[in-house]
N, C-alpha and C positions, 0 to 999 in steps of 0.2 A: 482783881479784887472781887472778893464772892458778896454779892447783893441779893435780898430777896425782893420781889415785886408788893407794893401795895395794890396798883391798878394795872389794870394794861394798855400795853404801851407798844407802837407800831411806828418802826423808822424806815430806812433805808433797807437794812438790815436784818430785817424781819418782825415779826410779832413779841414781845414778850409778855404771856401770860401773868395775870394777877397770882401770888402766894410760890409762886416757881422761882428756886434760885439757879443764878447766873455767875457766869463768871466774866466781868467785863475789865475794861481798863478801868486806869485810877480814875479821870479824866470824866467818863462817862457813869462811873459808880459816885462820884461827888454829883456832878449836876442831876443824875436821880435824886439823889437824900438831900441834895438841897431842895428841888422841887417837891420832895414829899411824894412823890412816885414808888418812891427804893426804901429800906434799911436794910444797915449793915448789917453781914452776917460775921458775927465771932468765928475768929480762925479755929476757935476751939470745941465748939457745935462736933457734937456725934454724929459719925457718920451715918448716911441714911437708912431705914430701916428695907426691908425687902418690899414695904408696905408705900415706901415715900417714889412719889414719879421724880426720874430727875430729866427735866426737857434739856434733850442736846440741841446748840445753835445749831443752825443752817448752814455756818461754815463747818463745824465740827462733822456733822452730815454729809458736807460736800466734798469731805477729805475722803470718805468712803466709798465713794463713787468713783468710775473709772471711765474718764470719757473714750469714747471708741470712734469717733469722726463723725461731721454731719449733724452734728447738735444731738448724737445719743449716747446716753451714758447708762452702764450697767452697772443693778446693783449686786452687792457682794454675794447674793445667790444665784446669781447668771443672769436673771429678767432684765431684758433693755427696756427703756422707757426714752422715747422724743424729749427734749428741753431738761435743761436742767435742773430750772424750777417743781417742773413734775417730777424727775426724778427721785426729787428731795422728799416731795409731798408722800409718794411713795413709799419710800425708804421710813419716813416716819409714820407711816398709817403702819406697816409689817413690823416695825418696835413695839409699836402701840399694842398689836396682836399675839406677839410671844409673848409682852411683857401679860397680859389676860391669863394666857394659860398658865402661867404661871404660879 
């Protein structure tokens, strides 16, 4: 279920920025909007503009990485990075950067 953030919000799971939508379970999209954290996003909302960031989770990020033993994992331009976590951080600091030049 696609939620957008009113605040932000930091679980297990990672960070979810304020006004960035998400794609969650039903489960965790309800206890958002009931807390008043979340609103729902209509299934029928335009796709985003070239202008709109869309934050990928950490798992969606983590699916891109390739671990190669010893706690290293490379990302999808060769560069190894130690831990996973860095890896991630990584991986989204260089989106962050194409998406600039953009």
């Amino acid at each position: 279920m696609r939620i957008r953030m009113k605040t932000m919000s930091a679980g297990p799971e990672g960070v979810m920025q304020q006004g960035v939508i998400y794609n969650v379970s039903d489960e965790e999209a309800k206890a958002l909007v009931e807390g008043n954290y979340a609103e729902f996003v209509d299934a029928v909302e335009p796709p985003p503009s070239d202008d709109d960031f869309v934050e990928l989770t950490d798992e969606e990020l983590g699916s891109q990485l390739k671990h190669i033993g010893g706690g290293t994992f490379e990302l999808p331009d060769g560069e190894r990075v130690k831990g996973k976590d860095e890896a991630i951080a990584a991986l989204r600091v260089k989106l962050a950067e194409e998406s600039e030049e953009q």
